[in-house]
C-alpha positions in Angstrom: -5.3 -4.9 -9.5 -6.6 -2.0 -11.6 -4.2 0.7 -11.5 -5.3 4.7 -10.8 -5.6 6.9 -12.9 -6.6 10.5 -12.6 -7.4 12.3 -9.1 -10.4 10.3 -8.1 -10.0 7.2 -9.7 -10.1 4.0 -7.6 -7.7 1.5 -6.8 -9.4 -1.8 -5.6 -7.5 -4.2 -3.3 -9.7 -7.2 -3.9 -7.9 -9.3 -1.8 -8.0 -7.2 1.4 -11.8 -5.3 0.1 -10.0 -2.5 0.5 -10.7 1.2 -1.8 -8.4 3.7 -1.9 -9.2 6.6 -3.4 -6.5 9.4 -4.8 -6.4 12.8 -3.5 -5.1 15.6 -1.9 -3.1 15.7 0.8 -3.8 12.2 1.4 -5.1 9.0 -0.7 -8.2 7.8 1.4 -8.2 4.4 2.1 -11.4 2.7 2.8 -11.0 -0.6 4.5 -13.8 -3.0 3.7 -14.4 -6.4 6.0 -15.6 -9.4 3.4 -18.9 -9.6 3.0 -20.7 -12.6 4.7 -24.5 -13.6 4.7 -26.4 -13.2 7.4 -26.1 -17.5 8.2 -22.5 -17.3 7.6 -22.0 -14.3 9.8 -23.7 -16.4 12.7 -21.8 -19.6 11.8 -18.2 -17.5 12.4 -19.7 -15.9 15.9 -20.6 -19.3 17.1 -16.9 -20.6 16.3 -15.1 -17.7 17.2 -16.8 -18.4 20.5 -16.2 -22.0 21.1 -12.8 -21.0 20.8 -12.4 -18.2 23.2 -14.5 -19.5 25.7 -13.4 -23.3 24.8 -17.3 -24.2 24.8 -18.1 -26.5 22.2 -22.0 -27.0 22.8 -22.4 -24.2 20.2 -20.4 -26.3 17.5 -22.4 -28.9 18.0 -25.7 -27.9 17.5 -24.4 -26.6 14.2 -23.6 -29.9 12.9 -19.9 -30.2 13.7 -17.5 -32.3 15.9 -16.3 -31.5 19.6 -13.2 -32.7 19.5 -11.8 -31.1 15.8 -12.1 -28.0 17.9 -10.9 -29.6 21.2 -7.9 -30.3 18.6 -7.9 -26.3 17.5 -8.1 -24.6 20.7 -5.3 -27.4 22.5 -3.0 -26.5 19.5 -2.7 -23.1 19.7 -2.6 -21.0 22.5 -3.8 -17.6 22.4 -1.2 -15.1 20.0 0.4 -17.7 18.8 -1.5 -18.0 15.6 -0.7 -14.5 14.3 2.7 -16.3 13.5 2.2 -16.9 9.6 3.3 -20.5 10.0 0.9 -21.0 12.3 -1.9 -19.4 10.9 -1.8 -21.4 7.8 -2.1 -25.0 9.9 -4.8 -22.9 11.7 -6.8 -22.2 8.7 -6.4 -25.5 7.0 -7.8 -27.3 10.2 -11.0 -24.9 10.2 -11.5 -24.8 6.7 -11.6 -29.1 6.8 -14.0 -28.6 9.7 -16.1 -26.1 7.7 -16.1 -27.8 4.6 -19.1 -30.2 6.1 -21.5 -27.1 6.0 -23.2 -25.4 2.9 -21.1 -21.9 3.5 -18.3 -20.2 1.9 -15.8 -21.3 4.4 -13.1 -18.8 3.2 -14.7 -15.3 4.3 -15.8 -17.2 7.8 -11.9 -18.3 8.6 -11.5 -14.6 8.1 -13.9 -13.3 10.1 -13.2 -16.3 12.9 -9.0 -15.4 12.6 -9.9 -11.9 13.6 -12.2 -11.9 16.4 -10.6 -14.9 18.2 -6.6 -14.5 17.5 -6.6 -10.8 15.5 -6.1 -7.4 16.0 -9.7 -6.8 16.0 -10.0 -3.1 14.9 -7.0 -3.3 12.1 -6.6 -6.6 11.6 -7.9 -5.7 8.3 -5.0 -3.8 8.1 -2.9 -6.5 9.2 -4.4 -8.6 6.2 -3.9 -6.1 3.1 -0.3 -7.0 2.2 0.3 -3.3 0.1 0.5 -1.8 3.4 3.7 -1.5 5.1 2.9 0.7 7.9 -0.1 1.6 10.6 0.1 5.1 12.2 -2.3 5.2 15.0 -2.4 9.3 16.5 -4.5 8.2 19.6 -8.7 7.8 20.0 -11.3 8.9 17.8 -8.5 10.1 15.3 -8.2 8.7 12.0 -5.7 5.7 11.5 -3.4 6.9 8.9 -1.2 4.1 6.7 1.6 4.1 4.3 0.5 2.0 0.9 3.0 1.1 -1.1 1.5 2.7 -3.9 -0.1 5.6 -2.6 2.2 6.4 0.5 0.7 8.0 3.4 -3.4 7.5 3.6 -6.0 8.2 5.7 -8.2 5.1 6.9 -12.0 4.7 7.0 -11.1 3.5 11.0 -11.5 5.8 14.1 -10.5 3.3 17.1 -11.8 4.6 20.6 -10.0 4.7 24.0 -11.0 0.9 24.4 -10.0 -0.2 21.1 -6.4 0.7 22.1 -6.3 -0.3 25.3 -7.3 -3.7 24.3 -4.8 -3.3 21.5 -2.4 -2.9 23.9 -2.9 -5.6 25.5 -2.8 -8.3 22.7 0.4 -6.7 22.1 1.5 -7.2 25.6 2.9 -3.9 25.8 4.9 -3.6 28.7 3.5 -0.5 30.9 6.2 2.0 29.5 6.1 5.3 28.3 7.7 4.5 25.3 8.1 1.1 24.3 9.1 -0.6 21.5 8.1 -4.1 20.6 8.0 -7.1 18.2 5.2 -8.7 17.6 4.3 -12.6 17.1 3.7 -12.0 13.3 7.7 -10.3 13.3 6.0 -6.4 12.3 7.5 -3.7 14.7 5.5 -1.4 17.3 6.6 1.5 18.8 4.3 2.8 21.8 4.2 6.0 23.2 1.9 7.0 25.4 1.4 9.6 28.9 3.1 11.7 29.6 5.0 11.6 26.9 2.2 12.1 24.6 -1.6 12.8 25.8 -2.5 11.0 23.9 -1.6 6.8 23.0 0.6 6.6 19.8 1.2 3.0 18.1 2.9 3.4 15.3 3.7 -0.5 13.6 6.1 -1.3 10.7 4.2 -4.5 8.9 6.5 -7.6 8.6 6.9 -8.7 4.9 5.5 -12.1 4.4 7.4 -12.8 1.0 10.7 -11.8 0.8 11.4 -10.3 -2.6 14.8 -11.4 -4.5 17.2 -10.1 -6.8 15.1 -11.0 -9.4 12.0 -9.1 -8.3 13.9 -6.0 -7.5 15.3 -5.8 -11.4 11.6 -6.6 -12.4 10.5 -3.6 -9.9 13.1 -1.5 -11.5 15.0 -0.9 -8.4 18.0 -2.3 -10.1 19.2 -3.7 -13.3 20.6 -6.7 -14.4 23.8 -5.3 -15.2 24.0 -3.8 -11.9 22.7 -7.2 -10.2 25.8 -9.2 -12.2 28.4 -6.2 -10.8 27.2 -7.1 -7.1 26.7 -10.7 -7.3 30.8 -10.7 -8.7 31.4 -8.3 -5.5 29.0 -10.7 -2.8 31.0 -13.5 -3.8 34.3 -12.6 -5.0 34.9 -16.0 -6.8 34.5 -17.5 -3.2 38.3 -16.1 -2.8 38.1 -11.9 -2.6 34.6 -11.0 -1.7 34.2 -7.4 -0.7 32.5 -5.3 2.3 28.9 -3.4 0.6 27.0 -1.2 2.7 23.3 -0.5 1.7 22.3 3.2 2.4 19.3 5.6 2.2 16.6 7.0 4.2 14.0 5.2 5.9 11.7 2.9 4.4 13.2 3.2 1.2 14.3 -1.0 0.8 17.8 -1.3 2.2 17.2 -4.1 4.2 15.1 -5.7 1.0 18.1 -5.2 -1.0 20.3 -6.4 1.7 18.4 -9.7 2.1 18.2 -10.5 -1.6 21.8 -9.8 -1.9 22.2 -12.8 0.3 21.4 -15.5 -2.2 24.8 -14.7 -3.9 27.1 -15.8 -0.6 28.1 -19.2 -1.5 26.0 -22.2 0.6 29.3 -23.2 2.3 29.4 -19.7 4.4 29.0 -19.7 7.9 26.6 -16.6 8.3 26.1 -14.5 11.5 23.5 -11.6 11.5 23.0 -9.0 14.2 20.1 -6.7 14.2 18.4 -4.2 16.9 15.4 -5.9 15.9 15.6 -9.1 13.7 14.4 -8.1 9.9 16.9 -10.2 7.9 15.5 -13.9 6.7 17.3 -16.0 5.3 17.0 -19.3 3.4 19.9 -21.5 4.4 21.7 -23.6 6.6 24.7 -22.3 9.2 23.0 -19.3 9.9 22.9 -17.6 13.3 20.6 -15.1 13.7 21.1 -12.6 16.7 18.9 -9.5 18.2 21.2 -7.4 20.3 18.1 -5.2 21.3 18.6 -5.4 25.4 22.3 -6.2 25.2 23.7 -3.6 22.4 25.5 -4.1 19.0 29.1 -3.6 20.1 28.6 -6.2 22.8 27.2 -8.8 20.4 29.4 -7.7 17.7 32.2 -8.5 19.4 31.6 -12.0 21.2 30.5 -13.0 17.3 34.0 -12.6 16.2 34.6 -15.7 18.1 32.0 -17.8 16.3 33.7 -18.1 13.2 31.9 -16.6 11.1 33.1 -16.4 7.1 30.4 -13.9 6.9 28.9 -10.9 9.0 25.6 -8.8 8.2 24.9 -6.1 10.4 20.7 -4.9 10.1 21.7 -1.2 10.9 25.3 0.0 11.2 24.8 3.3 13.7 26.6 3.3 17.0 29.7 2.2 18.6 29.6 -1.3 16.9 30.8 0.8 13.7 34.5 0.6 14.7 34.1 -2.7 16.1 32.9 -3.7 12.6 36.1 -2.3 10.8 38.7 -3.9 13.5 37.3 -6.9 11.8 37.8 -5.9 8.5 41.2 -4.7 9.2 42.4 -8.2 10.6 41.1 -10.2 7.5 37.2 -10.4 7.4 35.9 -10.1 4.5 32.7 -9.9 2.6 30.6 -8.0 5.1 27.1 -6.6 4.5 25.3 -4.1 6.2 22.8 -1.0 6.0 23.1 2.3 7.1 20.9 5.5 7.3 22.4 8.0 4.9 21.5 10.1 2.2 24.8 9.4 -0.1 28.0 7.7 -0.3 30.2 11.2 0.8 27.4 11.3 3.9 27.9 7.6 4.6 32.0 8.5 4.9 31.1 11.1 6.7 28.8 9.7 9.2 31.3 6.8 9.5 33.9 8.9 10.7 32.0 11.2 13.2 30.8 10.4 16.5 29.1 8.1 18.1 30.4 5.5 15.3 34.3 7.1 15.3 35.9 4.7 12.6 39.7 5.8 11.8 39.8 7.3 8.4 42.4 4.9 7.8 40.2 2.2 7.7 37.2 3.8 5.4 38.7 2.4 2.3 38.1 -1.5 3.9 34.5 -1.0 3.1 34.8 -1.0 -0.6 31.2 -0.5 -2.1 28.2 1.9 -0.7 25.0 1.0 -2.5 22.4 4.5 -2.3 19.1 3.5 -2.4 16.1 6.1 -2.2 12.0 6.0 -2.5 10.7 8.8 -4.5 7.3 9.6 -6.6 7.3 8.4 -10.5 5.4 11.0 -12.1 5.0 8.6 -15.1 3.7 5.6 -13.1 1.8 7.8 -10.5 3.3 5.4 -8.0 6.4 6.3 -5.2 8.8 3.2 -6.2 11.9 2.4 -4.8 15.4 2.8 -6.7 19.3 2.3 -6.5 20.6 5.7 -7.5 24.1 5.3 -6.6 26.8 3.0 -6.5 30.6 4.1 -5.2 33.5 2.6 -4.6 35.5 3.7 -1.8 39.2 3.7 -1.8 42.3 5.7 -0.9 44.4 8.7 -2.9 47.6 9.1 -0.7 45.6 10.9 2.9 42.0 11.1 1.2 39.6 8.9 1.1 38.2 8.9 -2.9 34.3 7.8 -4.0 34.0 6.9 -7.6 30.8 6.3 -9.0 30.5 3.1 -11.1 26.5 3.6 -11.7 24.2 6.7 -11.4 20.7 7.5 -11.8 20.3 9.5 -14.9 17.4 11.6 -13.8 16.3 13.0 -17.1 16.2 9.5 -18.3 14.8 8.1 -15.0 17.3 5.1 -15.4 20.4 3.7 -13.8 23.6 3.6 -15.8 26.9 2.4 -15.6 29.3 5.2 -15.5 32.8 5.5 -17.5 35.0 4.8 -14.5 36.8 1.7 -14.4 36.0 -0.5 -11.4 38.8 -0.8 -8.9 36.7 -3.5 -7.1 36.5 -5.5 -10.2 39.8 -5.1 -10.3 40.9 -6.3 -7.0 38.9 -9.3 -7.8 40.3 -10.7 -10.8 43.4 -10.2 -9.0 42.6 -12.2 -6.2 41.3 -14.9 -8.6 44.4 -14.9 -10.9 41.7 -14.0 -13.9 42.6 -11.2 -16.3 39.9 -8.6 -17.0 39.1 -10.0 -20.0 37.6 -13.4 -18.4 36.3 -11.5 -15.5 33.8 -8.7 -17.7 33.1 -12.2 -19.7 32.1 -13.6 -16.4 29.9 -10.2 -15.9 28.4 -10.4 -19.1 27.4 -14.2 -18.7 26.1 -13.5 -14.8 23.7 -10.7 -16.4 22.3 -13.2 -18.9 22.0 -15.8 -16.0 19.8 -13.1 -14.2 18.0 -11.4 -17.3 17.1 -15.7 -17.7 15.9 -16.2 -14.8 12.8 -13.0 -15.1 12.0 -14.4 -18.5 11.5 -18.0 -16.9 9.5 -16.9 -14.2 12.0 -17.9 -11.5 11.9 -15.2 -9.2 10.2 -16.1 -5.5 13.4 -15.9 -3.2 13.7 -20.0 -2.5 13.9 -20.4 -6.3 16.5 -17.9 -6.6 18.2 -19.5 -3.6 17.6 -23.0 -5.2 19.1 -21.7 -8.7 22.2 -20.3 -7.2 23.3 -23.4 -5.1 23.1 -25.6 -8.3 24.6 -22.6 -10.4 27.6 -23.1 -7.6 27.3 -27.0 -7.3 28.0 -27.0 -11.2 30.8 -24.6 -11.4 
C-alpha cells in the first residue's frame, strides 16, 4: 500500500482496484472492478450463466466439462457461498476448472463470484477488506463508506431503485420498516425504509474476516506490551482469581476487537458461554457455546446460561436489564467475566451501570474490577484515525463510594499510554489469591511482557498462532 500524503495524494488499494483520494469533507473513494480482456470478460458471462440458469451447453462449447459444474452448482445453493468458508472451496473448484483455458483465471472467479452469488452493485465493496462500513442514503445518491484509514468516504457508486430492490432481496430482508439483519458472510444490515424514511436506507457493518490478536493490537499501537502483560495476569488470574473487565468506548472504536483478542489469555480448560444481540465474538477453541439472544433478549438468555456451567461469561454488549442479572452472578462467585459496553469513560460506565434501564446496586459496582476505555480518533502525525486504549481503572470501594483509580492513561502531549503511579489493587488481590508475594507476581509481569514483546519480533501474531502459543505456554507451566 502506498500511504497518502498531502491533500490529493492517492492511496491505491491494489487488491480491491480501488483509489481513494484525500479531501475535504470527504476522501473520495473510487471503486475499480479488475480489468479483464475482452475473451476473458466473455469466458466469466458464459460461466456465471451456466450457473444461474444450470445450463451447461455454454461450458461446453468453451472447452470445459459438464459435470465439474454439475458438481458447482449441486454444491452450493444460491447465498450460501458468500460464507467465507464456502467461497474459498468455491473458488478452488473454478479456478481447477479454469486452469484448462489460456486466461487469467483469477480476475474471471472474481467477476463470476459477483454476478452469480454477490452483491452485484457493492460487492466490490464487499471485497476491499479496509472497509468496515457501507452507508447506502437511498437511489441515485452516492454510497458513502467508512475506510479504515480515511473514515467516512464518498463512493464512485450511484445504485438505482432496482439496484436496491434486488439488494434487498439477496439479503432476504423481511418486508419491515426497519429491519435489522445478519447476513450469510456474518456483516450486519440495518434497513429502513417507507414510511419511515422516503427513501430505502441500508446501512451494513462488514464482518472482519481475520480476527486480529493481542499481538496485532500492540503492533497497531492500540495497546502496549506492558499494558497486554497487566491484562493477561487480570484474564487469567493464575487460573485461581481471575477478574471481571469491561471494554468501553464509542461506536466502532474496537471494543469487541479488543474483547476477542483478550480471549486467548482464558486458560483452554474454561468452559466459555458468549451472549451477543448479534453474534461478533469468534473464538478459537473447544467448550464454547456461542448464543444470539436477538428475538429472545439478554436477560432471558443470561439467566438460563447460569445453569450451563459456565467457568466463564462474555457478554457482546452490556446495555439493558441483563446488567443486574450479570452482577447477581458475580456476587454469588463467578468470576472472570468479560464484556463491552458503550461509554465514554470509566466514571460514565459507573454511572450508566447504576441508572436505568441497567439498575445494578451500587453495592455491587466494585465486583467488576477493571474498565478498559478505548476510543478512535485522527493521528495528525500518521494522517490516519487509529484506534487506542486511553484508559484503564480499577473500580473498588472507599467505605459508601465507589473509587476509580487509573493504573494507565493516555499521555496526550506524548500521544502514548503510560502506566500511572498508583499501585494496582487488582494485582494485589491476585497475588493474594495465588499465595505469591508482589515481588514474584511484578516478576511474573515483567517476564509475560517479554513473552509478548517475543512474539511481534518472531512474527507470531495471526490469532490461531497466538492461541497456539498460549496453550503450550499453559501446557508447560
Amino acid at each position: 500500500m502506498i500511504p497518502a500524503i498531502g491533500f490529493n495524494c492517492l492511496f491505491f488499494n491494489f487488491r480491491a482496484m480501488s483509489v481513494v483520494e484525500k479531501g475535504y469533507p470527504f476522501c473520495f473513494y473510487a471503486a475499480q472492478t479488475s480489468e479483464l480482456s475482452e475473451e476473458e470478460g466473455r469466458v466469466a458471462d458464459v460461466i456465471a450463466e451456466a450457473l444461474i440458469k444450470r445450463r451447461t451447453d455454454g461450458v461446453v462449447k468453451l472447452g470445459l466439462d459438464a459435470a465439474d459444474f454439475e458438481r458447482i452448482y449441486n454444491s452450493f445453493n444460491a447465498g450460501v457461498p458468500l460464507k467465507s468458508e464456502y467461497r474459498s472451496i468455491f473458488e478452488k473448484m473454478l479456478l481447477d476448472a479454469l486452469l484448462r483455458l489460456p486466461v487469467k483465471a483469477d480476475g474471471i472467479v472474481n467477476r463470476i463470484y459477483g454476478k452469480v452469488y454477490g452483491y452485484k452493485l457493492v460487492q466490490v465493496l464487499f471485497d476491499d477488506d479496509d472497509l468496515e462500513e457501507i452507508m447506502i442514503n437511498g437511489e441515485d445518491e452516492s454510497i458513502f463508506v467508512y475506510h479504515k484509514n480515511f473514515g467516512v468516504c464518498k463512493t464512485s457508486i450511484k445504485p438505482l431503485k432496482k439496484d436496491l430492490d434486488d439488494l434487498l432481496v439477496q439479503m432476504r430482508w423481511s418486508g419491515k420498516n426497519l429491519d435489522d439483519l445478519k447476513l450469510p458472510d456474518g456483516s450486519r444490515a440495518n434497513i429502513i425504509v417507507k414510511p419511515i424514511s422516503e427513501r430505502t436506507i441500508i446501512t451494513i457493518r462488514k464482518f472482519k474476516k481475520q480476527k486480529l490478536s493481542l499481538i496485532d493490537l500492540i503492533e497497531a499501537g492500540t495497546l502496549t506490551s506492558e499494558l497486554a502483560s497487566y491484562l493477561w495476569l487480570c484474564v487469567e488470574g493464575f487460573q485461581i482469581t481471575p477478574l471481571n473487565i469491561i471494554v468501553i468506548g464509542g461506536t466502532a472504536c474496537g471494543k469487541t476487537t479488543t474483547l476477542n483478542a483478550l480471549t486467548s489469555f482464558i486458560p483452554g480448560g474454561d468452559r466459555i458461554v458468549s451472549i451477543e444481540e448479534v453474534r461478533e465474538v469468534s473464538l478459537e477453541r473447544d467448550n464454547w457455546i456461542a448464543l444470539e439472544a436477538q428475538d429472545v433478549g439478554m436477560d432471558f438468555v443470561l439467566r438460563n446460561v447460569l445453569r450451563m456451567r459456565p467457568d466463564r461469561i462474555i457478554v457482546g454488549e452490556v446495555r439493558g436489564s441483563e446488567a443486574e442479572t450479570l452482577f447477581n452472578s458475580m456476587n454469588v462467585g463467578l468470576r472472570g467475566v468479560l464484556g463491552t459496553m458503550h461509554a465514554n469513560n470509566s466514571r460514565d460506565a459507573v454511572k450508566k451501570l447504576e441508572e436505568s434501564p441497567m439498575n445494578v446496586p451500587k453495592s455491587m459496582i466494585p465486583l467488576l474490577n477493571v474498565i478498559v476505555v478505548q476510543n478512535m480518533f485522527f493521528d495528525r502525525s500518521s494522517g490516519k484515525n487509529v484506534r487506542r486504549i486511553v484508559q484503564v481503572s480499577e473500580v473498588s470501594r472507599l467505605e459508601e463510594e465507589i473509587t476509580l483509580n487509573d493504573v494507565f492513561v493516555f499521555n496526550w502531549n506524548e500521544m502514548k499510554l503510560e502506566r500511572t503511579s498508583y499501585s494496582s489493587e487488582a494485582v494485589e488481590r491476585i497475588s493474594k489469591g495465588a499465595n505469591k508475594n508482589l515481588i514474584e507476581v511484578n516478576e511474573e509481569l515483567g517476564k509475560r511482557s517479554a513473552v509478548l514483546d517475543y512474539l511481534a519480533e518472531k512474527k507470531i501474531t495471526s490469532f490461531s498462532d497466538v492461541n497456539d502459543f498460549m496453550s503450550k505456554y499453559y501446557q508447560k507451566d
